[in-house]
C-alpha positions in Angstrom: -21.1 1.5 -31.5 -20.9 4.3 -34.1 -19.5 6.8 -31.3 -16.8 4.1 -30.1 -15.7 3.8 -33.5 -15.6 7.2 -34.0 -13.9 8.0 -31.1 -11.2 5.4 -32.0 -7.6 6.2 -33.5 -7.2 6.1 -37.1 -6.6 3.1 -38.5 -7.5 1.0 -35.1 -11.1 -0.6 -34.5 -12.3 0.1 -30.7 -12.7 -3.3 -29.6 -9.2 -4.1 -31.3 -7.8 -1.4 -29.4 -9.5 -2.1 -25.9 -8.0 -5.9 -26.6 -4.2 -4.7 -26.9 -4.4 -2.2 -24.0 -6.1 -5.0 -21.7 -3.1 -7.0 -22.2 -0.3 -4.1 -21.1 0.6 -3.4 -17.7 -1.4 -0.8 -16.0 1.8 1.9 -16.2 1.5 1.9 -20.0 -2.0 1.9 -20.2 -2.0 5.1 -18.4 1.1 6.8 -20.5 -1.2 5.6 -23.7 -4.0 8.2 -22.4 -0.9 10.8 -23.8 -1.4 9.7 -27.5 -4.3 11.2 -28.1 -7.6 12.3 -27.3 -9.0 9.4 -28.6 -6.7 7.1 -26.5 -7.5 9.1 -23.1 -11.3 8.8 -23.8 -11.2 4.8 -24.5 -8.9 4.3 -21.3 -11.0 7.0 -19.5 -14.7 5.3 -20.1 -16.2 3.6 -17.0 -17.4 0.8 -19.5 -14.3 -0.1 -20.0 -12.5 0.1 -16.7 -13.7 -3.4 -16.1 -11.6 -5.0 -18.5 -8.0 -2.5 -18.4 -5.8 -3.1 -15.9 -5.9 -0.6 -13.2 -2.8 1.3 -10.9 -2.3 1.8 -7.5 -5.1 4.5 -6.3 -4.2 5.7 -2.9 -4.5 4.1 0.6 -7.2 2.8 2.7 -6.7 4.6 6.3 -8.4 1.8 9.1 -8.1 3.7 12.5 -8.3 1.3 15.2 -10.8 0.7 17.9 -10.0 -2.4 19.6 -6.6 -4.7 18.1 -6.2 -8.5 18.8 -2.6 -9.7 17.1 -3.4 -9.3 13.3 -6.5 -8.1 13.4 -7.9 -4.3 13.6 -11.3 -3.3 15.0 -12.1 -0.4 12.8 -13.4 2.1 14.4 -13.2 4.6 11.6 -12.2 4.3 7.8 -10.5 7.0 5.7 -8.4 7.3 1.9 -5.9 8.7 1.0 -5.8 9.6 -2.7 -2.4 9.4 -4.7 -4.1 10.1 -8.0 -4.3 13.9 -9.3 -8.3 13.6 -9.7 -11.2 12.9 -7.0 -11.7 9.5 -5.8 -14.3 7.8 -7.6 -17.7 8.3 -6.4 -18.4 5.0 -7.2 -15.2 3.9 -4.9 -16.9 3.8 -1.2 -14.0 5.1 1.2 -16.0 4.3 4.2 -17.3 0.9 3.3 -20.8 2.0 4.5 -22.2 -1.0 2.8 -20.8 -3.2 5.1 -21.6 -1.1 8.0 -25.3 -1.5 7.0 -25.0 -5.2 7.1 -26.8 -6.7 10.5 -24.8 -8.0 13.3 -21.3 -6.1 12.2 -20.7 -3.8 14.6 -17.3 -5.9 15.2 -15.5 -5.9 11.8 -11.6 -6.3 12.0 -9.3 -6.1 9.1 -7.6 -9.4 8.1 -6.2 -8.7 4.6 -6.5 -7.6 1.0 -5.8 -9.4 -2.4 -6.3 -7.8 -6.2 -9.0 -5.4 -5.1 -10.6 -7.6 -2.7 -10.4 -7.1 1.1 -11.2 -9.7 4.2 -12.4 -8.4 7.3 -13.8 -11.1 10.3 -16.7 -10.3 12.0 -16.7 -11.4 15.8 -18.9 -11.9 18.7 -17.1 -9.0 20.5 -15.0 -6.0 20.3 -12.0 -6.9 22.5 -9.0 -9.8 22.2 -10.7 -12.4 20.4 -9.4 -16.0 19.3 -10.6 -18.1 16.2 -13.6 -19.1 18.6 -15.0 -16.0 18.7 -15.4 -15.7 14.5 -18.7 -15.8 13.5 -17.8 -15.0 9.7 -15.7 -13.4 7.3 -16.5 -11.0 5.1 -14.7 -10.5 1.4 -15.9 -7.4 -0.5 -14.8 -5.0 -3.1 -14.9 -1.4 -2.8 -15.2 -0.2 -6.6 -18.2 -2.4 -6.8 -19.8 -2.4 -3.2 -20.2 -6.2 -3.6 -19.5 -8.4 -0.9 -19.9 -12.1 0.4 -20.0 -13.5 4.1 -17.6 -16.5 4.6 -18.6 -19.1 7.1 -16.3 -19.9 10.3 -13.7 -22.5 9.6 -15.2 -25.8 10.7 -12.0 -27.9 10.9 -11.3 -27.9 14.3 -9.4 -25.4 15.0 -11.2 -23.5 17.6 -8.9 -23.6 20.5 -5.8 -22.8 19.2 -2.4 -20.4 20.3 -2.2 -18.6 17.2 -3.8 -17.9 14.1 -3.4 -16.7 10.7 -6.4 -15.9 7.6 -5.3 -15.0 4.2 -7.2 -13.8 1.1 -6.1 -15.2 -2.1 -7.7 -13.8 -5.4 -5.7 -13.9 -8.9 -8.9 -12.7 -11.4 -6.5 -13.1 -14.5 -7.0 -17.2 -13.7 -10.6 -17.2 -12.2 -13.7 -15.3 -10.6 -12.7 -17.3 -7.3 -11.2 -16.7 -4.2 -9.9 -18.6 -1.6 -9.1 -18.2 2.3 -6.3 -19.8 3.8 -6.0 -20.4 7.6 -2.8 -21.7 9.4 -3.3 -22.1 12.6 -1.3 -23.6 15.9 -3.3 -26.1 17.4 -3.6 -26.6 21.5 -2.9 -29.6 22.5 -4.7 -31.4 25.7 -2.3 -31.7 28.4 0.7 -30.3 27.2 3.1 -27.8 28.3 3.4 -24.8 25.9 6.0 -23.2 28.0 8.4 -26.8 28.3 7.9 -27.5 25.0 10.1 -26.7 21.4 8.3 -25.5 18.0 8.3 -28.2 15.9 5.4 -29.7 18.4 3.5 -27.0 17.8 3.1 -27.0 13.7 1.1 -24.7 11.8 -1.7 -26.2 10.4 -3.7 -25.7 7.2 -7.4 -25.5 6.1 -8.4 -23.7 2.5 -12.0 -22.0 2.0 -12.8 -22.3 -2.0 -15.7 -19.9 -2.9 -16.3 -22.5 -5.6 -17.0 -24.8 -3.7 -18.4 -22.9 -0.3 -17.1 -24.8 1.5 -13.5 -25.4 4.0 -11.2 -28.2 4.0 -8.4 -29.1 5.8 -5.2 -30.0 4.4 -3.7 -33.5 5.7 -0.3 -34.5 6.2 -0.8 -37.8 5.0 -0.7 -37.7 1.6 2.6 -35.8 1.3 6.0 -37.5 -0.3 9.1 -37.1 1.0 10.1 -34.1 -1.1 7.0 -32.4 -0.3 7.5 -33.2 4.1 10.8 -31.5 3.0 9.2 -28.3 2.0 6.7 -28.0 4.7 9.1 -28.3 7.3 9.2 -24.6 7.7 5.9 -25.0 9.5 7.0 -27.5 12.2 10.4 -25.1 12.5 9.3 -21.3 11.9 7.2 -18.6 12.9 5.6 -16.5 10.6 7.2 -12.5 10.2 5.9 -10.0 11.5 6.1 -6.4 10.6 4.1 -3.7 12.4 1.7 -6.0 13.4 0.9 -7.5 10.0 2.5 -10.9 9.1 5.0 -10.6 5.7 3.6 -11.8 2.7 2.9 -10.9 -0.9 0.9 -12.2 -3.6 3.2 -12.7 -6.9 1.6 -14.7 -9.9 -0.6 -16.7 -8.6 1.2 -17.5 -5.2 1.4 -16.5 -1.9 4.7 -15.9 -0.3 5.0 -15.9 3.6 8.1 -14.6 5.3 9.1 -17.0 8.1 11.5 -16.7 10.8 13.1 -20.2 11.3 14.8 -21.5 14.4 18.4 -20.9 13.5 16.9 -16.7 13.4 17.5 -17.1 9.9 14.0 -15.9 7.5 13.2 -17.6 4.2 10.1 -17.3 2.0 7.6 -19.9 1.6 5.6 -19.9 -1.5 1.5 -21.4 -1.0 -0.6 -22.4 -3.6 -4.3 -21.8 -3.2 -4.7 -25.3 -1.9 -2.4 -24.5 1.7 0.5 -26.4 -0.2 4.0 -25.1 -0.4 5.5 -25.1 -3.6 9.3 -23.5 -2.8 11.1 -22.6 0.0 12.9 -19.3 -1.2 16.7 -18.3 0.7 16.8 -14.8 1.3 19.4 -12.8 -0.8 22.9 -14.4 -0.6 24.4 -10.9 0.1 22.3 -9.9 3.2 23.7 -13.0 5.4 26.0 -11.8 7.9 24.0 -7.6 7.3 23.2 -6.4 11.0 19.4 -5.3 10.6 17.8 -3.5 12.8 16.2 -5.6 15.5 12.3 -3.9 14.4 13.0 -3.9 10.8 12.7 -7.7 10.4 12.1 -7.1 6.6 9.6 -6.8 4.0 8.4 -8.6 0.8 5.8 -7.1 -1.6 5.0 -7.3 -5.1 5.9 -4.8 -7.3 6.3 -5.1 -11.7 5.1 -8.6 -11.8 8.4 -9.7 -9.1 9.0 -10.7 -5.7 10.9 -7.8 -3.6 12.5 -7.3 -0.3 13.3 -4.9 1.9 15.4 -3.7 4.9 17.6 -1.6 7.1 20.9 -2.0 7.9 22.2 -0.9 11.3 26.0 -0.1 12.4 27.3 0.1 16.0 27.6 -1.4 19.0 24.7 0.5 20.4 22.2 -2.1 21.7 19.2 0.0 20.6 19.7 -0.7 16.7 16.3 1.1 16.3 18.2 4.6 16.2 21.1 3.1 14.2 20.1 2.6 10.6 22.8 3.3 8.4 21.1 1.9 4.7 17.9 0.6 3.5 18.5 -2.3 0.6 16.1 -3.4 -1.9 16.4 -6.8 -3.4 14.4 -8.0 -6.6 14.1 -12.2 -7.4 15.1 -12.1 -11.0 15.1 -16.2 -11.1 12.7 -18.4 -9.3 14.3 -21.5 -10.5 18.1 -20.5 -9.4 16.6 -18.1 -6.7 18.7 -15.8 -8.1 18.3 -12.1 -6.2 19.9 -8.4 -7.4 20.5 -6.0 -5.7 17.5 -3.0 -7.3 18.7 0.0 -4.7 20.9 1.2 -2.0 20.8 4.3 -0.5 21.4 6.0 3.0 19.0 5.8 5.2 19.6 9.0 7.5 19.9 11.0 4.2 16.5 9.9 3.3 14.8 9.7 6.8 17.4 11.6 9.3 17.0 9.8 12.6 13.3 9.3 12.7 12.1 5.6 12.5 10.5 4.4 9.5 8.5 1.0 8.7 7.8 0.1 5.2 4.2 0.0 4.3 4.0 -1.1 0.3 6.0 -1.2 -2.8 4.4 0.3 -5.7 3.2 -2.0 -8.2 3.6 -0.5 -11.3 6.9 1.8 -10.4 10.1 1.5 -8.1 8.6 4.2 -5.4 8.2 2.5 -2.1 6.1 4.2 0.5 6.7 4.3 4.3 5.4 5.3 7.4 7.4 7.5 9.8 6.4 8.5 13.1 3.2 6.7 13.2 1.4 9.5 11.5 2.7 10.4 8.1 2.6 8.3 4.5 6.1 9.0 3.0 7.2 8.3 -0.8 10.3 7.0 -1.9 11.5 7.4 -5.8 14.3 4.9 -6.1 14.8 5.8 -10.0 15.0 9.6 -8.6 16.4 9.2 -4.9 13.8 11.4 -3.9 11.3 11.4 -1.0 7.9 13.2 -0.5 5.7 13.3 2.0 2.1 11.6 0.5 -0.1 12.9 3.6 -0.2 13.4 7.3 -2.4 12.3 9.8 -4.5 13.5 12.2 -4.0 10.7 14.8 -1.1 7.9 14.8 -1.6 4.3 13.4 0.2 0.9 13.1 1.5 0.0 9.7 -1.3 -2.4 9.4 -4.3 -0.1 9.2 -2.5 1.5 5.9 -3.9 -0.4 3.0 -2.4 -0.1 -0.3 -5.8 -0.2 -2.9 -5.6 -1.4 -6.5 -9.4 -1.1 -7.3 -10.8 -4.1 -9.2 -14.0 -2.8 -11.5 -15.3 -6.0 -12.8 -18.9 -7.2 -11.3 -18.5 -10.8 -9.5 -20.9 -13.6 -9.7 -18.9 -14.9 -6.7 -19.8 -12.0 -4.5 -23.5 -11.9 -4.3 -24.0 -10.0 -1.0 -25.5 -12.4 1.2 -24.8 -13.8 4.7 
């Protein structure tokens, strides 16, 4: 304790000091190291990594072996590191803790929430359907903890589509949660002859408080609330480069959904599966020609909900080699669902001709990072209008084996690294 205080600014107890910088964003607490020696030394200490807020760190690379819809079977793992030091040697790259693990030779990727990623583990390497999961596995990099999830047990094993997120907000609670949406088969029916609203998406919720899954009935909902969970009966969930739009803003998950009229919107999920809001896209992009493979993306970026996409002009049919300008929208206003406009700027002057598909937004800063060609991580300033290339790769991958990573130090009673 003597050295801490020591080591402190003048004037400021440690513990006094750790308190105020745990409650700034993670930007600032990194521009703090600047002050002084002192500073850079209390924000620099692995003790106390646990409890500061922590910045975007690089990438996790997931080459494919074998792909089914969302999922990637990883055949290899790599990082790229943004940060102008080494990657942590207590940050596993390779996730060889889980590759140790018996009976996980199939791991695909799912998704990744607040330093926490969810990978299922199937029976086998090729196409597989939600009767082929034998678990899920949540785990954390920085700490090498991880814990198996069971299957989902509520019946949804024959199914035409389906969806597993991870939810983890550690500011509220140690817990995590899973949510699976799923289309459910139906005995006898025609899936060709029939509309979308008979094939609804349908919810169950994993709680690792309560270990176990539960699925969310209809039943129980008012009229307000059928109101708001009629995108599932009359949407499709967004995809983008194989991954399915969404971002996790305060506590919520947002989902972008294509609804019948081709028209997306933005549902917003509690942990429990229910819908909260139903979000209208930004006033000023109705009637916007958008590139037919740029359907959009949303992400999380300075506490807000953003989106992104391309514009296209022309006649030409093939709008993928017609983008004229990428816009960037921020949601000031949940409540009046207000948007602004952040950031317009040409798109060939930043790109040229060559295709590009957004891959993350940084959280801390307006830099937004894409990936062009398939092979090569490209930054975006929108402050500076400048673009730099981050790193290129040796082989070419889909946008959704390029994993922004936020690392997450603190050890988890919730994660105890059993099947």
């Amino acid at each position: 304790m003597e050295r801490r205080k020591r080591s402190a600014p003048a004037g400021l107890p440690y513990d006094a000091l750790l308190e105020i910088l745990a409650r700034l964003p993670a930007r600032s607490v990194y521009r703090s190291k600047c002050v002084a020696k002192g500073w850079r030394d209390l924000v620099d200490d692995p003790l106390n990594r646990k409890k500061l807020p922590q910045t975007l760190e690089g990438f996790f690379v997931m080459k494919p072996g074998t792909a089914r819809g969302r999922g990637v079977g990883v055949e290899h793992f790599g990082f790229i590191n943004l940060l102008p030091r080494p990657v942590p040697l207590d940050i596993d790259p390779c996730f060889s803790f889980l590759k140790k693990l018996p009976e996980t030779e199939y791991l695909s990727f799912l998704d990744y929430c607040n330093g926490l990623l969810l990978f299922v583990h199937a029976r086998k390497s090729g196409p597989f359907d939600q009767s082929d999961v034998l678990t899920y596995v949540v785990c954390n990099p920085a700490t090498k903890q991880w814990e198996a999830v069971p299957a989902c047990d509520c019946g949804c094993w024959d199914c035409l589509e389906w969806y597993t997120f991870l939810v983890f907000h550690p500011a509220v609670s140690s817990h995590f949660h899973l949510i699976n949406f799923w289309r459910e088969w139906r005995e006898g029916s025609d899936k060709e002859g029939e509309e979308l609203e008979e094939w609804p998406l349908l919810v169950c919720v994993y709680s690792s408080g309560t270990r176990t899954w539960s699925r969310r009935s209809q039943t129980d909902w008012n009229n307000e609330q059928g109101r708001l969970e009629g995108w599932r009966h009359q949407g499709e969930l967004c995809y983008l480069g194989g991954d399915p739009q969404r971002a996790f803003v305060n506590g919520i998950l947002h989902l972008m959904v294509w609804e019948l009229d081709d028209s997306p919107i933005v549902a917003a999920v509690d942990i429990q599966g229910k819908t909260q809001r139903i979000i209208k896209m930004p006033a000023a992009a109705e009637g916007m020609r958008w590139a037919h493979t740029h359907i959009g993306h949303i992400s999380q970026s300075q506490g807000r909900l953003h989106y992104i996409n391309f514009q296209v002009g022309g006649d030409d049919d093939d709008d993928t080699k017609k983008c004229d300008e990428l816009f960037t929208w921020v949601l000031k206003d949940y409540d009046t669902q207000e948007w602004v406009l952040k950031d317009t700027v040409s798109f060939l002057k930043l790109f040229g001709e060559n295709i590009c598909t957004v891959v993350a937004i940084h959280q801390d800063c307006n830099v937004v990072f894409f990936l062009q060609s398939k092979n090569q991580l490209i930054a975006y300033d929108m402050d500076r209008k400048e673009v730099s290339v981050v790193a290129t790769l040796e082989n070419k991958i889909w946008r959704n084996g390029i994993v922004p990573y936020v690392p997450n130090f603190a050890d988890s009673l919730v994660l105890t690294n059993k099947h």
